[in-house]
Biopython code that builds the backbone (N, CA, C, O; Angstrom):
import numpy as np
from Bio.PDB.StructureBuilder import StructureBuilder

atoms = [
    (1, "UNK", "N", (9.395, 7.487, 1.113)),
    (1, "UNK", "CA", (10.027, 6.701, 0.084)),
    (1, "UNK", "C", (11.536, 6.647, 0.308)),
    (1, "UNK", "O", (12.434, 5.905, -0.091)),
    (2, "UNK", "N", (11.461, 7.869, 1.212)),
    (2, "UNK", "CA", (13.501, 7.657, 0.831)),
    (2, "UNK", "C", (13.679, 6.368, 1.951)),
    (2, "UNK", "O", (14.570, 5.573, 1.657)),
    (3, "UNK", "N", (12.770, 6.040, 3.439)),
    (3, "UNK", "CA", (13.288, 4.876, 3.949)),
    (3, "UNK", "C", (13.411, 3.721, 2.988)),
    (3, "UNK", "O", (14.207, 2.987, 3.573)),
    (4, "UNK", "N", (13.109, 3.166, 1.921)),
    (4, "UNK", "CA", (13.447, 2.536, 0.769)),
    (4, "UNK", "C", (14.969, 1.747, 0.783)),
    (4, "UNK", "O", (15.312, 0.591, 0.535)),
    (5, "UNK", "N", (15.731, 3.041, 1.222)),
    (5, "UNK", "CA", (17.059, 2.740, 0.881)),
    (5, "UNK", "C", (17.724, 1.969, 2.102)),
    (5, "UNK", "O", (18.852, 1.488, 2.211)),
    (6, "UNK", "N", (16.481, 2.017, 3.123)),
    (6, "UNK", "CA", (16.990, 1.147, 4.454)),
    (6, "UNK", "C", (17.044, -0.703, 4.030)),
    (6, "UNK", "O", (16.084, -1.177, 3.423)),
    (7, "UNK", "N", (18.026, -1.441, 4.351)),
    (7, "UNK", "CA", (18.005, -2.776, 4.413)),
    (7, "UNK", "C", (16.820, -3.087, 5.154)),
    (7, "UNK", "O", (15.946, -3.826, 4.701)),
    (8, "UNK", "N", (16.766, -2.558, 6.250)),
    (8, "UNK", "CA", (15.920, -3.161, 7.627)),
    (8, "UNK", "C", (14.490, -1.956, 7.773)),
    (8, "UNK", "O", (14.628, -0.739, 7.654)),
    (9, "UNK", "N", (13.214, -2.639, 8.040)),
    (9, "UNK", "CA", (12.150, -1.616, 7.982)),
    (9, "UNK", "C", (12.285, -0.574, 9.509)),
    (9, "UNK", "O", (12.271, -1.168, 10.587)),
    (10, "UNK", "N", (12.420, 1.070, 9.490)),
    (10, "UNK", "CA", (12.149, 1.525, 10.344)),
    (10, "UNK", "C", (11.364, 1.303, 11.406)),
    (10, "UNK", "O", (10.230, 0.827, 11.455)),
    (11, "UNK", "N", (12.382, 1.863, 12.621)),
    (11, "UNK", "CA", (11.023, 1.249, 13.934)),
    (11, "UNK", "C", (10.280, 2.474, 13.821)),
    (11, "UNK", "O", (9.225, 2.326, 14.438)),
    (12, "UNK", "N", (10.378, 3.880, 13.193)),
    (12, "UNK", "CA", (9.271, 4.759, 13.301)),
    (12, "UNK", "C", (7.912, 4.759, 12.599)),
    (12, "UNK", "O", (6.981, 5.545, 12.774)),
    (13, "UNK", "N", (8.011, 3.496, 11.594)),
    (13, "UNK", "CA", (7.035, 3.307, 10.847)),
    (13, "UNK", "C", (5.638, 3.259, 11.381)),
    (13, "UNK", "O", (5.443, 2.127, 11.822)),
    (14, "UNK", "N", (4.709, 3.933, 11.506)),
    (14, "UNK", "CA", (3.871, 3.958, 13.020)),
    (14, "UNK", "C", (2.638, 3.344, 12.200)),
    (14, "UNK", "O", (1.887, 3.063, 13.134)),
    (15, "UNK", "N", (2.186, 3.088, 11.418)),
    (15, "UNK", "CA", (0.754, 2.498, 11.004)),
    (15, "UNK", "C", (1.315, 1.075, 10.264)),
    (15, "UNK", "O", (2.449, 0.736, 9.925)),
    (16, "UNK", "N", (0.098, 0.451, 10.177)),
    (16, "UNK", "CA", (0.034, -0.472, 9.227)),
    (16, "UNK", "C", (0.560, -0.760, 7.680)),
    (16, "UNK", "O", (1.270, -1.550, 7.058)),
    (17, "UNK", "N", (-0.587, 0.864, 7.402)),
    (17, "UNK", "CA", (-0.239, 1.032, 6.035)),
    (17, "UNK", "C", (1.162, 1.399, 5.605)),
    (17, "UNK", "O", (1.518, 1.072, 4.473)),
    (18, "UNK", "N", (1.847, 1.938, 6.267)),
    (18, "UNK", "CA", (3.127, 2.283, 5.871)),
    (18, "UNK", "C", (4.317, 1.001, 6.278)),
    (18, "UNK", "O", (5.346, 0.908, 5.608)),
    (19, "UNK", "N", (4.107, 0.300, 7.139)),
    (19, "UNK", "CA", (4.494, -1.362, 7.074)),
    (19, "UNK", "C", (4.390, -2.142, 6.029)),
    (19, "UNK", "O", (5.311, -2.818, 5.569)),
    (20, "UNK", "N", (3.126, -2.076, 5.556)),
    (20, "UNK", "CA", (2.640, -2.819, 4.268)),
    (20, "UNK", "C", (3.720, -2.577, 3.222)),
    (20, "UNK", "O", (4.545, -3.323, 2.696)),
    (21, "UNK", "N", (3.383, -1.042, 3.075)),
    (21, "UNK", "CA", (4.161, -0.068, 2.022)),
    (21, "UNK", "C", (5.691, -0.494, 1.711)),
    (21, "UNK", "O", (6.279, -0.648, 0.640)),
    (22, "UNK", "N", (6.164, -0.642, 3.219)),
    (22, "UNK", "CA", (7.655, -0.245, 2.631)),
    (22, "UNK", "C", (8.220, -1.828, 2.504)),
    (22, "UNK", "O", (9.364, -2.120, 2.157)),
    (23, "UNK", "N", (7.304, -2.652, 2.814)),
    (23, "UNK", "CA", (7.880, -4.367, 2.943)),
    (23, "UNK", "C", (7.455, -4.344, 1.046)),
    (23, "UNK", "O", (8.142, -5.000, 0.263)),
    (24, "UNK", "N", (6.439, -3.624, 0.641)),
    (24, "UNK", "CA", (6.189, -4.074, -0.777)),
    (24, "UNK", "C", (7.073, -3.276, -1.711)),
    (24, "UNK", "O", (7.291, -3.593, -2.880)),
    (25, "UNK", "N", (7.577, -2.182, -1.076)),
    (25, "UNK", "CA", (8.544, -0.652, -2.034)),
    (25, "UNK", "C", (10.017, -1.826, -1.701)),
    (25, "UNK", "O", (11.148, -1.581, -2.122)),
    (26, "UNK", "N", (9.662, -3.065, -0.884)),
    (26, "UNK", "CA", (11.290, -3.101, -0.804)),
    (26, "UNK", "C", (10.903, -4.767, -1.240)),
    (26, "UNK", "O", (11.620, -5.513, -0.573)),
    (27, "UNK", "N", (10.155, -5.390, -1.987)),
    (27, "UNK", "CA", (10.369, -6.525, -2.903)),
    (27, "UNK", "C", (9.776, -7.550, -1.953)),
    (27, "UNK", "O", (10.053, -8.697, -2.306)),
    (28, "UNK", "N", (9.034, -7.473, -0.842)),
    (28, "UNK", "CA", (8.508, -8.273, 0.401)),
    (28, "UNK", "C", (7.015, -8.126, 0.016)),
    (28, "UNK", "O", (6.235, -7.473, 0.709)),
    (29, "UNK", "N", (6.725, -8.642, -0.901)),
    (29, "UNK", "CA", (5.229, -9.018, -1.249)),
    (29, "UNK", "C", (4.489, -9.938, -0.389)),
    (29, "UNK", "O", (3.436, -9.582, 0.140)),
    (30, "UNK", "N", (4.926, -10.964, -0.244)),
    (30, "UNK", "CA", (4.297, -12.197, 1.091)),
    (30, "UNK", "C", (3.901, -11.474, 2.490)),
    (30, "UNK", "O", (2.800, -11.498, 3.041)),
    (31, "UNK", "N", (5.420, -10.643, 3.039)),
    (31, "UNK", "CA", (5.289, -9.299, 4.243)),
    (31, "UNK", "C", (4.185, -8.693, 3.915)),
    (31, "UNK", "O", (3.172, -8.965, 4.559)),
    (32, "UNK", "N", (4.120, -7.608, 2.700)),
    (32, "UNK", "CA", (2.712, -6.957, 2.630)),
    (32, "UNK", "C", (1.538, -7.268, 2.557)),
    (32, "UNK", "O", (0.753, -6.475, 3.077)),
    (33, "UNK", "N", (1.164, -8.082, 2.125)),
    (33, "UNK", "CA", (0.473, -9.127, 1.508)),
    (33, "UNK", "C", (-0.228, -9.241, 3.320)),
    (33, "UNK", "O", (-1.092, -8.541, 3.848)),
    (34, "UNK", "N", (0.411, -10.173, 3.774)),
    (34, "UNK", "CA", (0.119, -10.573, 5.155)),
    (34, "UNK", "C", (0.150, -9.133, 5.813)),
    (34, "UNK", "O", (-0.452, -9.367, 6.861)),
    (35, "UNK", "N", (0.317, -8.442, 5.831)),
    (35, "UNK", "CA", (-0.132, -6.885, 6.269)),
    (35, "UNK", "C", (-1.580, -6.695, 6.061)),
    (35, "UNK", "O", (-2.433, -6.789, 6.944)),
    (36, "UNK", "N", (-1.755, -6.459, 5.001)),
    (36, "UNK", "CA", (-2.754, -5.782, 3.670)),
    (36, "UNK", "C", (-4.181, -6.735, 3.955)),
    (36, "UNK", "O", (-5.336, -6.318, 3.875)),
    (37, "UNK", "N", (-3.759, -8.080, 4.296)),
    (37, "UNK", "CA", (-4.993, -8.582, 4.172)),
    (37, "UNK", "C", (-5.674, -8.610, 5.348)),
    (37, "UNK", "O", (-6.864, -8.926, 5.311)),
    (38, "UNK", "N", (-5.104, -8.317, 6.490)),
    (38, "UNK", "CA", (-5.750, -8.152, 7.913)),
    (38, "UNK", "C", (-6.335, -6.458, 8.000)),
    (38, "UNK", "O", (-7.324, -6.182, 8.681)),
    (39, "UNK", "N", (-5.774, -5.686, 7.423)),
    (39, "UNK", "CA", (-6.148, -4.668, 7.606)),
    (39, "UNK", "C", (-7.696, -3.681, 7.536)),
    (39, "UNK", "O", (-7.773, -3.281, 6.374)),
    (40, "UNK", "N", (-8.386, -3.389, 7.998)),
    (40, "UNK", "CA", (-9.300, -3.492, 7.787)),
    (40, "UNK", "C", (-9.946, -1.716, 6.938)),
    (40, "UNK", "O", (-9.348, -0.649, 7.081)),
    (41, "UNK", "N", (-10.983, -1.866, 6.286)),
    (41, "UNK", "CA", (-11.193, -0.468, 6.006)),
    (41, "UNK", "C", (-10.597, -0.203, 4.542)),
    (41, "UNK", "O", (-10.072, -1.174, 3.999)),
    (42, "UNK", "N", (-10.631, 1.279, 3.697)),
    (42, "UNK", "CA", (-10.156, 1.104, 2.825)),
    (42, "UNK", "C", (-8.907, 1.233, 2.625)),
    (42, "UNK", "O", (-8.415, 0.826, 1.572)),
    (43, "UNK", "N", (-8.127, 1.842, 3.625)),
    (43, "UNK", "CA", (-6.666, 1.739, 3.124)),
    (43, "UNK", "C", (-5.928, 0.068, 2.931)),
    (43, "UNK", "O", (-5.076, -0.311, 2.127)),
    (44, "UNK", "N", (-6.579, -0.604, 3.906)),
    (44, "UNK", "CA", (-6.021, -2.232, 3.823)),
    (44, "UNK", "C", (-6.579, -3.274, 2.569)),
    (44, "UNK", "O", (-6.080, -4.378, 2.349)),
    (45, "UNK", "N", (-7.834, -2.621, 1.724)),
    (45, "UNK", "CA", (-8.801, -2.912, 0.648)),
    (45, "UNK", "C", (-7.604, -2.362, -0.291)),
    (45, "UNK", "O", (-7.103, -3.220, -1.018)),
    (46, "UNK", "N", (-7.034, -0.959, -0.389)),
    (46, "UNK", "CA", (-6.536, -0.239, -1.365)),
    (46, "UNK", "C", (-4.743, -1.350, -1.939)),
    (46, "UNK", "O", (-4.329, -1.828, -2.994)),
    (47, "UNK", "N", (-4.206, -1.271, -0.396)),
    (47, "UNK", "CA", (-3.185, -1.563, -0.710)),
    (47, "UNK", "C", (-3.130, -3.410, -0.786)),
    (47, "UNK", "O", (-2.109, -4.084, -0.921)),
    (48, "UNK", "N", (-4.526, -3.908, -0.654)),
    (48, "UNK", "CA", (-4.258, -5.537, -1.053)),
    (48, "UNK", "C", (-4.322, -5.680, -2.454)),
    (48, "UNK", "O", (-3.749, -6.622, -3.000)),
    (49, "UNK", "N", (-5.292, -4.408, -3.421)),
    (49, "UNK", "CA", (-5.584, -4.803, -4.532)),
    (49, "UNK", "C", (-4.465, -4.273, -5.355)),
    (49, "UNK", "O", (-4.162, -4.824, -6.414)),
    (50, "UNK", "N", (-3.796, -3.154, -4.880)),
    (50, "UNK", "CA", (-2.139, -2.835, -5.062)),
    (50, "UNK", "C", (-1.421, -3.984, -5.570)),
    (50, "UNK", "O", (-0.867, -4.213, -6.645)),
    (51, "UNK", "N", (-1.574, -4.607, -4.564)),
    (51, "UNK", "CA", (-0.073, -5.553, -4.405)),
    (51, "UNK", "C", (-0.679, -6.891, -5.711)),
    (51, "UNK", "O", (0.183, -7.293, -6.492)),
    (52, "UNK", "N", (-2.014, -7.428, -5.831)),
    (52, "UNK", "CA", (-2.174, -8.263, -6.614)),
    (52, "UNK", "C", (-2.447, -7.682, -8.092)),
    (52, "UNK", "O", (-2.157, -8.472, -8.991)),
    (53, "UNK", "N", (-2.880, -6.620, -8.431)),
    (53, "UNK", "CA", (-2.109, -5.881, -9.468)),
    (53, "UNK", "C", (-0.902, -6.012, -10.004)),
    (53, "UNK", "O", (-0.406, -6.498, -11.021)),
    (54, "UNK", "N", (-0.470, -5.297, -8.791)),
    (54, "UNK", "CA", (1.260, -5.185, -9.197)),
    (54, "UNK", "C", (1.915, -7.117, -9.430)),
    (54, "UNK", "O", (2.982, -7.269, -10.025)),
    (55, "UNK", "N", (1.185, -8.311, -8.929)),
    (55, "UNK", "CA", (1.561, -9.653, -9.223)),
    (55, "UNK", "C", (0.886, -9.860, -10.658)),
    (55, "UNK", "O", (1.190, -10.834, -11.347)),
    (56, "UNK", "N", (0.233, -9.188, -10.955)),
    (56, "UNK", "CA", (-0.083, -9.420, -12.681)),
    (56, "UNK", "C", (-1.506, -10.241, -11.807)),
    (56, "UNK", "O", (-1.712, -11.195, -12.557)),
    (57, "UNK", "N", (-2.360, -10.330, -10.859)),
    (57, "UNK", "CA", (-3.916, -10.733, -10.958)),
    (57, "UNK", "C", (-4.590, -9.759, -10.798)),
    (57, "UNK", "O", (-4.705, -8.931, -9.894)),
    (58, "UNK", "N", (-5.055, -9.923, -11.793)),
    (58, "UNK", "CA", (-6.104, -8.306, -12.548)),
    (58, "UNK", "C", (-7.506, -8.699, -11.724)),
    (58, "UNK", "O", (-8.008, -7.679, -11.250)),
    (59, "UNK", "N", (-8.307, -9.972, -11.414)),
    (59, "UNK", "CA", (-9.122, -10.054, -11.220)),
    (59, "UNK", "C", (-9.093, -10.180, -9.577)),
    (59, "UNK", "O", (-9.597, -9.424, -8.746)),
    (60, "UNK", "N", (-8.705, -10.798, -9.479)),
    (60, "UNK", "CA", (-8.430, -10.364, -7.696)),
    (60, "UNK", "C", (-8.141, -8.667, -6.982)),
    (60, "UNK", "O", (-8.614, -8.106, -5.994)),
    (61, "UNK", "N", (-7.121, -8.236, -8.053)),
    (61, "UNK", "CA", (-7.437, -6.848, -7.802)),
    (61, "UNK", "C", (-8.854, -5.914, -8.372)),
    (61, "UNK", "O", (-9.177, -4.862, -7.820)),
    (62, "UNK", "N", (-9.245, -6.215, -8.984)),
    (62, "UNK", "CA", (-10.491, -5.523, -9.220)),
    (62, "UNK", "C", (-11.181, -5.977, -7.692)),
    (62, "UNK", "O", (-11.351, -5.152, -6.794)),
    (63, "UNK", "N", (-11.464, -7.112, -7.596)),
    (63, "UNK", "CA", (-12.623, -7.639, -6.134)),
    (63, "UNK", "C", (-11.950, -6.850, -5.046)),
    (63, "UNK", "O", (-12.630, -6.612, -4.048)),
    (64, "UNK", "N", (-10.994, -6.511, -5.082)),
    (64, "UNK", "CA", (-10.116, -5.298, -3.690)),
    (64, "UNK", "C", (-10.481, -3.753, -4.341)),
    (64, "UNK", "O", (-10.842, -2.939, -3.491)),
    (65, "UNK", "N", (-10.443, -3.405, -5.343)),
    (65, "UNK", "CA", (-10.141, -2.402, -5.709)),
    (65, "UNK", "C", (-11.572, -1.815, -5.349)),
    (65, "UNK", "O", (-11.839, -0.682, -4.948)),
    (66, "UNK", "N", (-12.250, -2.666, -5.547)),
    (66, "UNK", "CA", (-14.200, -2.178, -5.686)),
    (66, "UNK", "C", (-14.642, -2.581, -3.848)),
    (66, "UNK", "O", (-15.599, -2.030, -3.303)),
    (67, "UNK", "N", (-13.733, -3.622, -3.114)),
    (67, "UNK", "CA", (-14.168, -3.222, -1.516)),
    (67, "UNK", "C", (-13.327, -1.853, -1.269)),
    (67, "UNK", "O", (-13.910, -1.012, -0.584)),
    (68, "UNK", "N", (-12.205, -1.571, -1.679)),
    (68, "UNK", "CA", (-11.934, -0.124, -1.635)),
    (68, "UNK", "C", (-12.389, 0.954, -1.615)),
    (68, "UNK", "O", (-12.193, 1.957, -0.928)),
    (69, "UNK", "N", (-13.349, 0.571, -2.833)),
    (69, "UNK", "CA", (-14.777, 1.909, -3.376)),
    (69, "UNK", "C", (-13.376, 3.000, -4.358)),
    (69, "UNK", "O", (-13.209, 4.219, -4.403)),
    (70, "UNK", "N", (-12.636, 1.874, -4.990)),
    (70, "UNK", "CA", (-11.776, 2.700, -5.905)),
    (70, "UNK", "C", (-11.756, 2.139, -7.291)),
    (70, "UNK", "O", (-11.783, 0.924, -7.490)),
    (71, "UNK", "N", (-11.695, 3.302, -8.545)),
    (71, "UNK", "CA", (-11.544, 2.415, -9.624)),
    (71, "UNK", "C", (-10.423, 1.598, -9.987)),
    (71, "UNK", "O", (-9.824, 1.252, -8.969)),
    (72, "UNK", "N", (-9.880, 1.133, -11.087)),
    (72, "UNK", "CA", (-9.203, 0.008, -11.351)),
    (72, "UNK", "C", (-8.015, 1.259, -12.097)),
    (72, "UNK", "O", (-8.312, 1.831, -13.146)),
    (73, "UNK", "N", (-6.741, 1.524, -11.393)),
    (73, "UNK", "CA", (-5.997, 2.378, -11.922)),
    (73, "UNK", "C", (-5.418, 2.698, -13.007)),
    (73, "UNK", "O", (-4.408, 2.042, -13.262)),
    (74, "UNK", "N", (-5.730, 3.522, -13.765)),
    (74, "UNK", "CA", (-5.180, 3.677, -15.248)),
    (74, "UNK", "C", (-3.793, 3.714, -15.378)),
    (74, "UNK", "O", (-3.158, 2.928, -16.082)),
    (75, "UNK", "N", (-3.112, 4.987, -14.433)),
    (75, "UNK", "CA", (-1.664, 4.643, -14.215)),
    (75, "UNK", "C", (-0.477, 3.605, -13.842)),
    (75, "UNK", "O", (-0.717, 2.969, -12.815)),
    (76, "UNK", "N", (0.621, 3.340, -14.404)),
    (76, "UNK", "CA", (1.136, 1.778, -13.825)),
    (76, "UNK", "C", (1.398, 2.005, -12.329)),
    (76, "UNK", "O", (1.294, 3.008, -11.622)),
    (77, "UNK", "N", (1.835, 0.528, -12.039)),
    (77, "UNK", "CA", (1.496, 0.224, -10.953)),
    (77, "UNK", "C", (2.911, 1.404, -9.736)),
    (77, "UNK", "O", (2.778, 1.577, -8.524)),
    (78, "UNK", "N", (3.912, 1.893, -10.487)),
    (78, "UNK", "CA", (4.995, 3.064, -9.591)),
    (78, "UNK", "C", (4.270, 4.075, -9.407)),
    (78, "UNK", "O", (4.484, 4.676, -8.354)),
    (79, "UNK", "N", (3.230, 4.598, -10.282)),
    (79, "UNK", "CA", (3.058, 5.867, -10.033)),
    (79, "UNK", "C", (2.022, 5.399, -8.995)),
    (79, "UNK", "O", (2.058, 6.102, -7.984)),
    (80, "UNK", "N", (1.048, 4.345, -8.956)),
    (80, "UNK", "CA", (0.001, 4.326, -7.811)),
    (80, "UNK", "C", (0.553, 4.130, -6.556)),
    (80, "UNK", "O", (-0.096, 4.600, -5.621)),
    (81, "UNK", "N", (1.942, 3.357, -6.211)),
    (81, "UNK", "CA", (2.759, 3.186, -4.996)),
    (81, "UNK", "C", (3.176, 4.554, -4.566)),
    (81, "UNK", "O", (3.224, 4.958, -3.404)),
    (82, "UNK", "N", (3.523, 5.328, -5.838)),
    (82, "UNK", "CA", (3.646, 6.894, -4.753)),
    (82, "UNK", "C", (2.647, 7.442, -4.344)),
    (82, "UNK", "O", (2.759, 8.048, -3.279)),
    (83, "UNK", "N", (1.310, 7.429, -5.039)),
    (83, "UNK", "CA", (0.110, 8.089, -4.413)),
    (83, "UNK", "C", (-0.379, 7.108, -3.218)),
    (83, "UNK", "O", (-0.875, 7.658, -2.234)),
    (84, "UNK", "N", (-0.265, 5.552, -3.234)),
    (84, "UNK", "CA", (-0.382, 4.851, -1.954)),
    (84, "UNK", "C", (0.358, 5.490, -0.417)),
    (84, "UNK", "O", (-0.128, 5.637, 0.705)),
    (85, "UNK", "N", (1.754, 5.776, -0.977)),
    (85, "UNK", "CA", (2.504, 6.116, 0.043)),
    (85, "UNK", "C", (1.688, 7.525, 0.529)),
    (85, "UNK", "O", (1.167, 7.664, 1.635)),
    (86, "UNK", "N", (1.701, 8.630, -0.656)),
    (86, "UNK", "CA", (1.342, 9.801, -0.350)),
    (86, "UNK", "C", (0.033, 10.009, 0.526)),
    (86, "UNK", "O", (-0.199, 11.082, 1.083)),
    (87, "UNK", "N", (-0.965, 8.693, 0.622)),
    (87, "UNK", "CA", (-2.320, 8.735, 1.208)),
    (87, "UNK", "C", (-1.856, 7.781, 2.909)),
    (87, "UNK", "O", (-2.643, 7.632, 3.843)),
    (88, "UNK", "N", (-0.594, 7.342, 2.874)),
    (88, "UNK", "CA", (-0.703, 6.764, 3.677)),
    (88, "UNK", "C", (0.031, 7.352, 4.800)),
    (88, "UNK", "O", (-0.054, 6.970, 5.967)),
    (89, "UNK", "N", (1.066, 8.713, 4.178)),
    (89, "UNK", "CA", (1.167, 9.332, 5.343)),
    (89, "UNK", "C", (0.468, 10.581, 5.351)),
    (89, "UNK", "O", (0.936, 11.615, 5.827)),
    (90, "UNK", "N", (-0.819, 10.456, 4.741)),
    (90, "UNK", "CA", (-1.848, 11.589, 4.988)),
    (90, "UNK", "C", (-2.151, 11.638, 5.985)),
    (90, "UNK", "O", (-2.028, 12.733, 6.534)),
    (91, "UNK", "N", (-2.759, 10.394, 6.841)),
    (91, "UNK", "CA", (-3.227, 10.618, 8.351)),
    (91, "UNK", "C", (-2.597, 11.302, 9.498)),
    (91, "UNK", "O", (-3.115, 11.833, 10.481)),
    (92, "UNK", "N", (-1.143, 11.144, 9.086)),
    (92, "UNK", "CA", (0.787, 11.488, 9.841)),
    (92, "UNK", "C", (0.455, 13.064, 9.829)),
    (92, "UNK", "O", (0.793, 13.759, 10.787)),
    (93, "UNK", "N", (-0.115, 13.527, 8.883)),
    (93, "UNK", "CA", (0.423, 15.230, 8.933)),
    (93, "UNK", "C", (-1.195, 15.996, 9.202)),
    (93, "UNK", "O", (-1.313, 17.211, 9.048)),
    (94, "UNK", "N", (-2.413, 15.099, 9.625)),
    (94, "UNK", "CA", (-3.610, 15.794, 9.697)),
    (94, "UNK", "C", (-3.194, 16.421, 10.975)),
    (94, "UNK", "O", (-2.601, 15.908, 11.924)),
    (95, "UNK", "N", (-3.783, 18.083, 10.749)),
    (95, "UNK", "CA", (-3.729, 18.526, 12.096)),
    (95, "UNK", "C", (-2.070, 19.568, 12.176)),
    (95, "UNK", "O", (-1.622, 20.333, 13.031)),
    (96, "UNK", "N", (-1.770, 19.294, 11.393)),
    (96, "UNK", "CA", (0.473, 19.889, 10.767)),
    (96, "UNK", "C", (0.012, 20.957, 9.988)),
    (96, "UNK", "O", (0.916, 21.596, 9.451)),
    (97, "UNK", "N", (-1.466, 21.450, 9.705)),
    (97, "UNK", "CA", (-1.285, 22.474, 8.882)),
    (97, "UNK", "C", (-1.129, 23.795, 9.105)),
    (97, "UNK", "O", (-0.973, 24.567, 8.160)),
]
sb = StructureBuilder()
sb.init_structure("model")
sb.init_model(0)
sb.init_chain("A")
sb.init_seg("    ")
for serial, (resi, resn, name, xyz) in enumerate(atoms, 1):
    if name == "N":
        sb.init_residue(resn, " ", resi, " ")
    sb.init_atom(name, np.array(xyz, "f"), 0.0, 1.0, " ", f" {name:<3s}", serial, name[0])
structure = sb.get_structure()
């Protein structure tokens, strides 16, 4: 989260999901968006129904949220961008323990 404060997206950004992430943590919805929807699997399911949530379409995000195999988030949409982020550099530290 702290790259956030970068103008320009890091070249260390090494996955998808964290591309997606920081084009949408930094107001580039169309960027993520076009990320999110090629992505395949549930992290690219998780963070498409993210982003149309977070645009106020509830029903489009439900049809992502459920190819996700996730429920429809009770918490608003900041606190799910930190647990997005937090799952997305889960894969980054498997194996760091």
């Amino acid at each position: 989260m702290d790259s956030l404060k970068f103008k320009t997206m890091p070249k260390d950004l090494s996955t998808e999901a964290l591309k997606a992430l920081w084009l949408a943590g930094s107001g580039d919805w169309e960027g993520a968006h076009a990320i999110a929807q090629d992505m395949p699997g549930v992290m690219g399911s998780w963070i498409h129904a993210y982003l149309h949530r977070e645009e106020g379409d509830y029903w489009n995000a439900e049809y992502w949220y459920n190819r996700a195999g996730k429920p429809f988030p009770k918490c608003d949409v900041k606190d799910e961008f930190k647990i997005l982020v937090k799952a997305g550099l889960a894969p980054l530290s498997e194996g760091f323990n």
